[in-house]
N, C-alpha and C positions, 0 to 999 in steps of 0.2 A: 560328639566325637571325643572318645577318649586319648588324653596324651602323654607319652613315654617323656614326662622333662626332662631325664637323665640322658636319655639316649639322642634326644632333639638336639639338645644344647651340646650334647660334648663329637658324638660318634657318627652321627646320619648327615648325608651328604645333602645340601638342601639346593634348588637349584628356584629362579620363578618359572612360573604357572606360564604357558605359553599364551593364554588368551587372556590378557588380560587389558582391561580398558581403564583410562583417567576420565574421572567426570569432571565436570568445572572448578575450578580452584573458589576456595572459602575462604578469603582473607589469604592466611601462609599456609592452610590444610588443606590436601586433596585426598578426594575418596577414588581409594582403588576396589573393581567389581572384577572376579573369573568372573569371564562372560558364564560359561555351561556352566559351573556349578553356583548361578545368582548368588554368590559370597561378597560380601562389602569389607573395606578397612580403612581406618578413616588414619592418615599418618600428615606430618610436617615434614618439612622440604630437607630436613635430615634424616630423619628415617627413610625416605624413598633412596635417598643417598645410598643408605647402608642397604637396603633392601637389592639395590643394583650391583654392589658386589656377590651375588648371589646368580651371575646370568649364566655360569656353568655351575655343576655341580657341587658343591665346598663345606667344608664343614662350618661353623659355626667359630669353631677355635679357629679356624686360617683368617679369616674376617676380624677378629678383634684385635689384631695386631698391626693389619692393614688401617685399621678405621684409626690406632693410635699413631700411627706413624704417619699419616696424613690429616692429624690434627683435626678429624674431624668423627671423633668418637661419644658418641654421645652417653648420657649416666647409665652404667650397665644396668642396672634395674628395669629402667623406663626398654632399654634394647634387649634385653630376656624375654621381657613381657611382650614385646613386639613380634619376636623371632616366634613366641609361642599363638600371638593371636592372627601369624599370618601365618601359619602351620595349620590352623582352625578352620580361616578362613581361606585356606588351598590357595592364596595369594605366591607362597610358600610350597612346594611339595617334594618329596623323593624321588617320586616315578607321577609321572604324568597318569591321572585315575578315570574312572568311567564318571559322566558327571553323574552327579548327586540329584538335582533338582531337573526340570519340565525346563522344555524352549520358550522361547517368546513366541508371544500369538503375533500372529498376522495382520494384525490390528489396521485398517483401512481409512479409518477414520481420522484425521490431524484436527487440529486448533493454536495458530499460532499463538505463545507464550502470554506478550503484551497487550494480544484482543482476551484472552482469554479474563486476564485477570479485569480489565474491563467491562466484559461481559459478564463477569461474574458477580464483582459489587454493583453492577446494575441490577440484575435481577436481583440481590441482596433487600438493597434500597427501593426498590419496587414493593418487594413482598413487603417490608417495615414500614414503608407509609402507607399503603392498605391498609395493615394491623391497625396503626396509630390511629387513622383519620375514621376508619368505621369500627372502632373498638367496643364503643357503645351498643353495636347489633351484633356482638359473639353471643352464640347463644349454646347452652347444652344440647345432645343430640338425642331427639324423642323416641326414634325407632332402634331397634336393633339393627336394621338393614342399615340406616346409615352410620353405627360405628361401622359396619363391615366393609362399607363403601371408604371410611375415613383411612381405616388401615389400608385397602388395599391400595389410597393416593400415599399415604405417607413409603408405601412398598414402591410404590411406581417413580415416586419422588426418588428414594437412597438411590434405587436402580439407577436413573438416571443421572444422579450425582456420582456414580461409577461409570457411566458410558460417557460421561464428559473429561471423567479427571483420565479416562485412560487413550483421551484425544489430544487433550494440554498436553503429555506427554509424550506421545509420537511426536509432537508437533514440536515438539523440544530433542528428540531425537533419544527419547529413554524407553525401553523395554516395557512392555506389559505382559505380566504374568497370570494363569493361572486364572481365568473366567469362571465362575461357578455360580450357585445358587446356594446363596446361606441362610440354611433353615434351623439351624440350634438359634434361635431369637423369636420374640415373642410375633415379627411381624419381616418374613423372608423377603429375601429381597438377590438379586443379582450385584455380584460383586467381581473385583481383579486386585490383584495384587498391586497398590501401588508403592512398593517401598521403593523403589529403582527413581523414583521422582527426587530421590536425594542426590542420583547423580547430572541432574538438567542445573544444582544449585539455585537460592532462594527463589528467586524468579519461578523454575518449573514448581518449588512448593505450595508458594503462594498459590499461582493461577489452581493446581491439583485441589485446595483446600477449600480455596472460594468455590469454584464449580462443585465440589460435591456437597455444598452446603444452597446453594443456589437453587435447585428447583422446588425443594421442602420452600423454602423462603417467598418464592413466585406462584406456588400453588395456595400456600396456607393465604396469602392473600388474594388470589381468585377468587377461593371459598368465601373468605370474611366478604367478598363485593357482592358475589352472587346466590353462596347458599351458605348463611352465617349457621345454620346445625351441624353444620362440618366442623367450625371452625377451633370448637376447644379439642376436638380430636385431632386435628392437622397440629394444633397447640403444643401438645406432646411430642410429635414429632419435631418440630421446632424444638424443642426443651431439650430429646435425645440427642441431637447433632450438634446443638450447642454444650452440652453439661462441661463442665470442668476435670472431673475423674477418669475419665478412661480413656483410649484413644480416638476421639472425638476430632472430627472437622476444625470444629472453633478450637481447640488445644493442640491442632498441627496450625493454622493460622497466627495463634500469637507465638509457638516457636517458631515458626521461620521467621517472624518480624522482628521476637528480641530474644531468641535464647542462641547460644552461640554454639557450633557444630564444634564437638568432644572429641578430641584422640580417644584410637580405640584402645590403646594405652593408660588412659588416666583412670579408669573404672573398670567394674565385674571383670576383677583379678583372674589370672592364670597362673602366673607363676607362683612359687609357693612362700617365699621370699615377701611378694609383696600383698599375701592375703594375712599376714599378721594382723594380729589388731589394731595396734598404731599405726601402721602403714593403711590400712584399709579409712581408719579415721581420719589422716589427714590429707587423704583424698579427698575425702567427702566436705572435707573443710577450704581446703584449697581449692575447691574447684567449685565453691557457690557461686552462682548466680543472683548478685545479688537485686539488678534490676531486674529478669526475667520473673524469679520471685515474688518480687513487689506486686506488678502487674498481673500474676500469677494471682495472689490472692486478693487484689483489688477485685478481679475479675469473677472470682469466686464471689466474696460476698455480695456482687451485685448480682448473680445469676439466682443466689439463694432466694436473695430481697426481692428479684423479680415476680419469683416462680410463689412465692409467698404473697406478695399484692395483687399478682393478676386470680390467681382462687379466691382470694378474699372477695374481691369483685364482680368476677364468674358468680359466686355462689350470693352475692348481696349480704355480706356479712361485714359487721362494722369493725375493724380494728381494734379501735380505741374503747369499744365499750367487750367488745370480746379479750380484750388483757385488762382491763378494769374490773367483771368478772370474775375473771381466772382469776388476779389476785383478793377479791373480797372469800372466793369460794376457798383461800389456803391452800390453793395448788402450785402457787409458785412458789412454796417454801418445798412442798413434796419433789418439785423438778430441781429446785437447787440442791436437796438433800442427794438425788439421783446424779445429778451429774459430780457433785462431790465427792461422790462414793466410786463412780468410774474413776476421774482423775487419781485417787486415794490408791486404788487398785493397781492403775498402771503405775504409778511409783511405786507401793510394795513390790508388785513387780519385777519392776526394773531393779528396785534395792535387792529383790531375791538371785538374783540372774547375777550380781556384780559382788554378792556376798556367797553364793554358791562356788563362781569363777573362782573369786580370792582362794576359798577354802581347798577347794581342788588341787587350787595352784601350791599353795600349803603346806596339805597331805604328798603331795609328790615332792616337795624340798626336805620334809622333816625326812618324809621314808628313804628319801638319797642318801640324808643325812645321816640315818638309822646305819644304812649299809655300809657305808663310809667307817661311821666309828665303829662298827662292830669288829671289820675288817683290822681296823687300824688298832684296835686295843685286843685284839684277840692274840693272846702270848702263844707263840710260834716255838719250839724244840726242835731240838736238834732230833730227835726219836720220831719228828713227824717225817723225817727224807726219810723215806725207805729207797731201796734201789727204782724199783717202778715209779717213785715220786721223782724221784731227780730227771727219771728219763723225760716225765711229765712237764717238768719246769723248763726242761733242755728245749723240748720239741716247740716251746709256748715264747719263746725269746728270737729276737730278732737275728740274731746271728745264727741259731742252732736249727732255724724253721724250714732250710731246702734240706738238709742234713738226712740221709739216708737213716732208716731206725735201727741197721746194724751197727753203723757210727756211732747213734747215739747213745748205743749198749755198750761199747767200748767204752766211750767218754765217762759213763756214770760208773763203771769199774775202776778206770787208771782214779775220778778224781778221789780227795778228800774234803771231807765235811768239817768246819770248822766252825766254833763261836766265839766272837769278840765283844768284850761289853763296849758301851759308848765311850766317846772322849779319847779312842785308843786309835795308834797308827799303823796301819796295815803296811805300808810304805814307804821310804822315805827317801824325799830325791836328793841323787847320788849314791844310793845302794845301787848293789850287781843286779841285772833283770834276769831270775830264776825262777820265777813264778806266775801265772795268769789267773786270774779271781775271776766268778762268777755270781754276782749276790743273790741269795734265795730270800733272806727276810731283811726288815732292818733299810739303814739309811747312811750312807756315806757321803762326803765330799772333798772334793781336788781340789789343793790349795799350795798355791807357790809361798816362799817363806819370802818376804819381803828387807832389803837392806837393816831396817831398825829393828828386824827379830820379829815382826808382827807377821802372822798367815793373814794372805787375802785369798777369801774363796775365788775357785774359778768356774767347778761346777757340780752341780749335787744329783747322785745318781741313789738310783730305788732299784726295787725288785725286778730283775728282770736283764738289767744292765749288767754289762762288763768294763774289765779293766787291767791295765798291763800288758798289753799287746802292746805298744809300738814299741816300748823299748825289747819287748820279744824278738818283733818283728826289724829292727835295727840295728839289733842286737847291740845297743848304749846302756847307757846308765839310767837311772831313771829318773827321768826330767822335772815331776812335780811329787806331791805328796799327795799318799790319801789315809784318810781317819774317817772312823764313826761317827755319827751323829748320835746314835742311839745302839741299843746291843742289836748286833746282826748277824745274821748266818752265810757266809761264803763256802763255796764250792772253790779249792784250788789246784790247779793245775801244773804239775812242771814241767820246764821250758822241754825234756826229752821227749813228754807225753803230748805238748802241745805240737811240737814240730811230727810225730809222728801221726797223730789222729789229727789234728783241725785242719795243719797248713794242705796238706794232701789233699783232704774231701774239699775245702773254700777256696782255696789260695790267698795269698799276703793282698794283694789289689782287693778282695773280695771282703777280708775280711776289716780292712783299712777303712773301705767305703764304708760298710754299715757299723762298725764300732766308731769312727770317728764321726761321721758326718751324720747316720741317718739317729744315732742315738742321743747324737747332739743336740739334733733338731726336736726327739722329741721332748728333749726337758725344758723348751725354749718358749715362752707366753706364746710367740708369735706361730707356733706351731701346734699348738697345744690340742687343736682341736683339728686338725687335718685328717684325711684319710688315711691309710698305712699308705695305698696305691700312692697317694701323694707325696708323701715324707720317701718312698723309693727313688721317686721321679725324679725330686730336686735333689735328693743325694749322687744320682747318678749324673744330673746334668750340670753340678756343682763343681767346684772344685776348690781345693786347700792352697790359700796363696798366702805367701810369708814376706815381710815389711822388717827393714830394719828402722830403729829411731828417726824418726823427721823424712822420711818419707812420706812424702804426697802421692795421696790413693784419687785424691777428686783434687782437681783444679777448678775453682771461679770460674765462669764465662767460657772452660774448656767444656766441648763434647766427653758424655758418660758414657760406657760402654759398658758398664756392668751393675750388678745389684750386690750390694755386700752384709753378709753378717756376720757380725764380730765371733771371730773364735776364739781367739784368746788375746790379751792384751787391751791397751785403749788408746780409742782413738780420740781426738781432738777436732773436734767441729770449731770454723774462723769464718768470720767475714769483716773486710775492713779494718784487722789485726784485733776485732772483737770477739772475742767467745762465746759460743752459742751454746753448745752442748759438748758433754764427755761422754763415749759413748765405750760402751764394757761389753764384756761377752751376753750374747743374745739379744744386740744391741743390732740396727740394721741402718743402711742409708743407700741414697742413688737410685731407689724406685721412682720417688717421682720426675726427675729429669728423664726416668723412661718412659713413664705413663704418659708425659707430657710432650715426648719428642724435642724436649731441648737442653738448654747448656745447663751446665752446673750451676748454681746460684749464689756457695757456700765453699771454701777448702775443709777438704778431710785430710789428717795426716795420724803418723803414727807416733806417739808420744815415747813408747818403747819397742821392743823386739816381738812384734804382733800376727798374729795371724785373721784369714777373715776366708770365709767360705763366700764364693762370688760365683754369679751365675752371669755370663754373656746376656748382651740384651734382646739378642735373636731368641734364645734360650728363656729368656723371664716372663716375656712377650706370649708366646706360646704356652707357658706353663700355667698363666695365670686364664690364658685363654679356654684352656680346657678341662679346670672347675670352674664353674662359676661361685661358689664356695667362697673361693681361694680368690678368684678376682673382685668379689663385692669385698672383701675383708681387706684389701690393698688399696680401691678408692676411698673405704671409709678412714684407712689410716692416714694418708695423702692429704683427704680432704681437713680430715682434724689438725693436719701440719698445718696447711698451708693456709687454715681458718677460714677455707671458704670451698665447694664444690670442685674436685678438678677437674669433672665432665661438665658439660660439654668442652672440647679446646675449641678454639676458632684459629683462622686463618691457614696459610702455607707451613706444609713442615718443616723442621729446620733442617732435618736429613733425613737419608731412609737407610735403610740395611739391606743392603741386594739379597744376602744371605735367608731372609724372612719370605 
C-alpha cells in the first residue's frame, strides 16, 4: 500500500476504521486489528489517546494543537510514524474501504488457553523422554517405502500442529484465517493462518506454539517405541519445528516467554524523517533486547551442538578421533583460511559500502559547492539587464510574482539600472523618501547609526530583495540606512512611478506584508529552509508589533499568548533579575510556553524602541501543525533549550484557547 505523506499528514481528513477490535493488553501496549481488513497495530496508552481524537473525520493539523493543549502530545516523530502506520494498517482511513483480506473460518473446534498449554508440554515431554530413554534403538530407514511413510507422519504431524493451534485460539476467542494446503515445501502439509494469536496476548501464543510443535514431538517418539526405522526421519522433522532461523514453532515459543511486544512505531520506518540513517540506527540500538538475545543464541548453539552429536551417533562416528584426523590431515588450517576469507570479505564489504556512501556524499557537497562559487564569483554587468532580463528578474521576486506581465512591462520601462561599488550608501536615514530599489546582483545591508557614530547591522539583503517602500509607503523620512557590502546592481524606481505602477496593481497592505515580513523571514536562519507556501502563511498570519524601552513582551509565571520574532531592536531575556539572553533581529522566543501549554518561565522586555513579528498561539499551533517540517524543526529547537525532550507533556493543561 502506497502512501501520499504529504497529503496524509497535512490535507486528508482522517477518521477510525469502524470495526475495529482491542486484543489483550501487553504490559502498557495494546494491539489494535480492522476486524475485515485482518490489519494489526501495536500502540501505548498515548498513542490510542491521540488515535481517538480521530473519531470524526479531521485532519491531522487540527489534532496536533489539540494533543498540545491538553498536554498530552506525544514526540511528533514517534506521532507521524503512527498517523502513517495506522493509515497502513486501515486502523486509520478517509472513507470506509471494501476489505482487503478473507473472513474468518468457522472454526468449530475450541481448546481452552490453560489446558491447552498443558496438554501441549505434555505431549512435548512425552515425545522427549521416549527419544532419551530408547535413543539407543534409532535406527536409519532401509526401505524407500519407509522414508515415504516417515514424511508423510511428519506431514500428518505439522497438519495437525495447525488443527490444534487453530483450536487454542477460538478457544481464546482469536480469528482463524485462511485454511490451506501448503505445498511450495519439501513435505505439504495443511496449514491456517495463525498471526491473530497475537491478539489472545502471551497465554494464546504460548498454548498456539506448544500445540503446533506437540504432535511432531508424540509421534517421533511413538516411532522410537514401536518402529525405530522411522525414527531418524521423524528426527528431521523434529530438527525443522524446532530450528532457530526462520519462523519456527520453538522461535514463536521463546518469543512469547522473553521477547517483548514492539510498538509498531519503533521499527520498519514509514515516515521519511525517520528512515534516515541515524534515526534508523538508533532504533536498532535502542530497542535491543538484550535478554531475548542471550537466550536467543544460547539456544542456537545448543540446537547446532545437538543436531551435530545426535549424526555423530546415528552414523557411529567417533568425534574425538574424526577432528583429530581432520586436524593431522591439514584441513583445519584450510577451513580457518575459508572462514577468514568470508569474515575478510564482509568487512571489505562493509568498508566498501561506508567508503562508497562517504564519497557520494562528497561528490554532491563539492558539486553544490562547485554551483554556489561559480554563481557567486561569476561578474555580473550592467550590459547583462536587457529589458527581457529585467522583466525576468521582476517575475522571479517575491513581490513582483502575482504581477500581471503588462505590469511588468511598464515596470522594466519606467525603471533605471544602476551600479554601485561596495562600501557605498545608497541611503541615508533622514533623507527625503524619493526612491524604491530593487537588487538584481550584489549584497547590501540595513543598518541604524548608533549614539557613538558606530553602524549596527540590522539586516542583510541579496538578489532578489527589495527596499525603501515604507518610508514610500508613509511617505517619512527614512528611518535606517543602506550600503553595499560588495558592487551591486539595483533597479530604481521613483516614488511618481511607484505610486503609479506598484501601489495600484499590489496595494500598500500587500506590499507591506511581503516586503517587510515574508522577506524578512527569509534572510532569518530560522527560516531558511521553509517552503515559500510556508514563509506566505506565517507572514500573513503574523503581524508587526512595536514596544517602546522597558516594555515587557513576557511576564514570568504570566500566561503567553504569542510566539515572537525579533524585528528590529533587542530584547532582553531576566529571571530572578539574572540575565539569560540578548536577543536581536532574527532572534525568536514564547514557543515553548506554547508547545508546552504553560506559563512563561523567563521576562522578555524591550531594551530599546523594538519591533517583533508575533504570531497568536491559536495561529502558531496550527502552523506548525500543518508542516510537519516546520513542526519537527520547533521540538528540536525547544528541546535543545530546555536540554531535554519537550514531548511527551504529562498531566492537566494549564489552559486551552476556545479559539483552536
Amino acid at each position: 500500500m502506497r502512501i501520499d505523506q504529504k497529503r496524509i499528514l497535512t490535507t486528508a481528513l482522517l477518521s477510525l476504521a469502524k470495526n475495529i477490535k482491542q486484543g489483550k493488553k501487553r504490559g502498557s501496549l495494546l494491539i489494535l486489528k480492522n476486524i475485515p481488513n485482518q490489519t494489526y497495530l501495536t500502540v501505548d496508552k498515548a498513542q490510542w489517546r491521540a488515535l481517538q481524537h480521530f473519531k470524526n473525520p479531521t485532519p491531522v493539523s487540527d489534532v496536533i494543537p489539540s494533543l498540545i493543549l491538553n498536554r498530552n502530545c506525544p514526540p511528533l516523530r514517534s506521532f507521524y510514524e503512527l498517523i502513517l502506520k495506522a493509515v497502513k494498517a486501515q486502523i486509520l482511513v478517509e472513507a470506509e474501504t471494501t476489505p482487503v483480506g478473507v473472513k474468518a473460518v468457522d472454526w468449530s473446534w475450541q481448546i481452552r488457553g490453560e489446558f491447552s498449554r498443558f496438554l501441549g508440554a505434555g505431549f512435548i515431554l512425552f515425545g522427549l523422554i521416549c527419544l532419551v530413554n530408547t535413543g539407543s534403538s534409532m535406527e536409519l530407514p532401509r526401505h524407500s517405502w519407509e522414508i515415504l511413510i516417515g514424511l508423510g507422519l511428519i506431514s500428518l504431524s505439522l497438519s495437525l500442529g495447525y488443527v490444534l493451534s487453530a483450536s487454542v485460539m477460538r478457544g481464546l476467542d482469536c480469528e482463524v484465517y485462511r485454511p490451506h494446503m501448503y505445498w511450495k515445501t519439501p513435505v505439504p502439509h495443511f496449514r491456517v493462518d495463525i498471526e491473530d494469536a497475537h491478539m489472545g496476548g502471551k497465554e494464546c501464543e504460548l498454548g498456539v506454539t506448544l500445540m503446533r510443535m506437540a504432535p511432531i514431538f508424540l509421534i517421533s517418539g511413538l516411532c522410537n517405541l514401536y518402529y525405530p526405522a522411522l525414527s531418524y526421519i521423524m528426527l528431521l522433522g523434529l530438527f525443522f519445528v524446532t530450528q532457530p532461523f526462520f519462523e519456527s514453532p520453538a522461535l514463536g515459543f521463546w518469543s512469547a516467554l522473553f521477547r517483548e511486544v514492539r510498538l509498531s512505531t519503533s521499527h520498519d520506518f514509514l515516515f521519511v524523517q525517520n528512515r534516515l540513517l541515524w534515526a534508523v540506527i538508533n532504533s536498532k540500538v535502542k530497542f535491543v533486547e538484550k535478554k531475548y538475545l542471550l537466550i536467543y543464541a544460547l539456544y542456537t548453539i545448543a540446537w547446532l551442538g545437538l543436531i551435530f552429536s545426535l549424526n555423530l551417533y546415528i552414523f557411529g562416528i567417533n568425534g574425538t578421533a574424526l577432528l583429530v584426523e581432520f586436524y593431522h590431515a591439514g584441513k583445519l588450517k584450510i577451513v580457518s583460511l575459508i572462514l577468514l576469507g568470508i569474515v575478510g570479505g564482509l568487512v571489505l564489504i562493509s568498508a566498501f559500502l561506508g567508503l562508497w556512501i562517504l564519497l557520494k556524499n562528497t561528490y554532491r557537497l563539492l558539486q553544490s559547492f562547485t554551483v554556489k562559487s561559480r554563481q557567486r564569483f561569476k561578474k555580473v554587468q550592467v550590459e547583462d539587464f536587457s529589458r527581457q532580463a529585467i522583466i525576468d528578474e521582476l517575475a522571479k521576486s517575491d513581490l513582483f510574482e502575482d504581477c500581471k506581465p503588462q505590469t511588468l512591462v511598464k515596470i522594466a520601462d519606467a525603471v533605471d539600472v544602476m551600479e554601485t561599488p561596495g562600501r557605498t550608501f545608497i541611503i541615508n536615514e533622514g533623507d527625503d523618501s524619493d526612491t524604491f530599489y530593487h537588487l538584481l546582483a550584489g549584497k547590501v545591508e540595513v543598518v541604524k547609526e548608533l549614539p557613538s557614530g558606530r553602524y549596527e547591522r540590522i539586516a542583510v539583503l541579496e538578489r532578489g530583495d527589495s527596499f525603501g517602500e515604507i518610508a514610500l509607503l508613509k511617505n517619512i523620512l527614512r528611518t535606517r540606512s543602506v550600503r553595499t557590502l560588495k558592487k551591486s546592481i539595483l533597479l530604481s524606481l521613483s516614488r511618481e512611478n511607484f505610486e503609479q505602477l506598484i501601489l495600484p496593481s499590489l496595494g500598500a497592505e500587500k506590499i507591506q506584508e511581503i516586503l517587510q515580513k515574508r522577506a524578512f523571514l527569509t534572510r532569518i536562519p530560522l527560516c531558511r529552509n521553509w517552503h515559500p507556501q510556508a514563509l506566505q502563511k506565517f507572514a500573513a498570519l503574523s503581524s508587526l508589533n512595536t514596544y517602546e524601552k522597558n516594555d515587557v513582551v513576557v511576564n514570568v509565571g504570566h500566561s503567553n499568548q504569542f510566539f515572537h520574532i525579533v524585528f528590529e531592536g533587542d530584547f532582553l531575556v531576566t529571571k530572578k533579575r539574572e540575565t539569560l539572553a540578548k536577543l536581536k533581529s532574527g532572534d525568536f522566543f514564547g514557543e515553548i510556553s506554547l508547545l508546552q501549554n504553560s506559563v512563561s518561565t523567563a521576562n522578555v522586555l524591550a531594551t530599546e524602541d523594538c519591533k517583533s513579528l508575533s504570531m497568536h498561539k491559536k495561529d502558531f499551533l496550527r502552523f506548525i501543525g500543518k508542516d510537519f517540517f516546520i513542526g519537527l524543526q520547533f521540538e528540536k529547537i525547544s528541546s535543545q533549550r530546555l536540554q531535554r525532550p519537550i514531548f511527551p507533556l504529562e498531566g492537566r493543561s494549564f489552559e486551552t484557547v476556545d479559539a483552536c
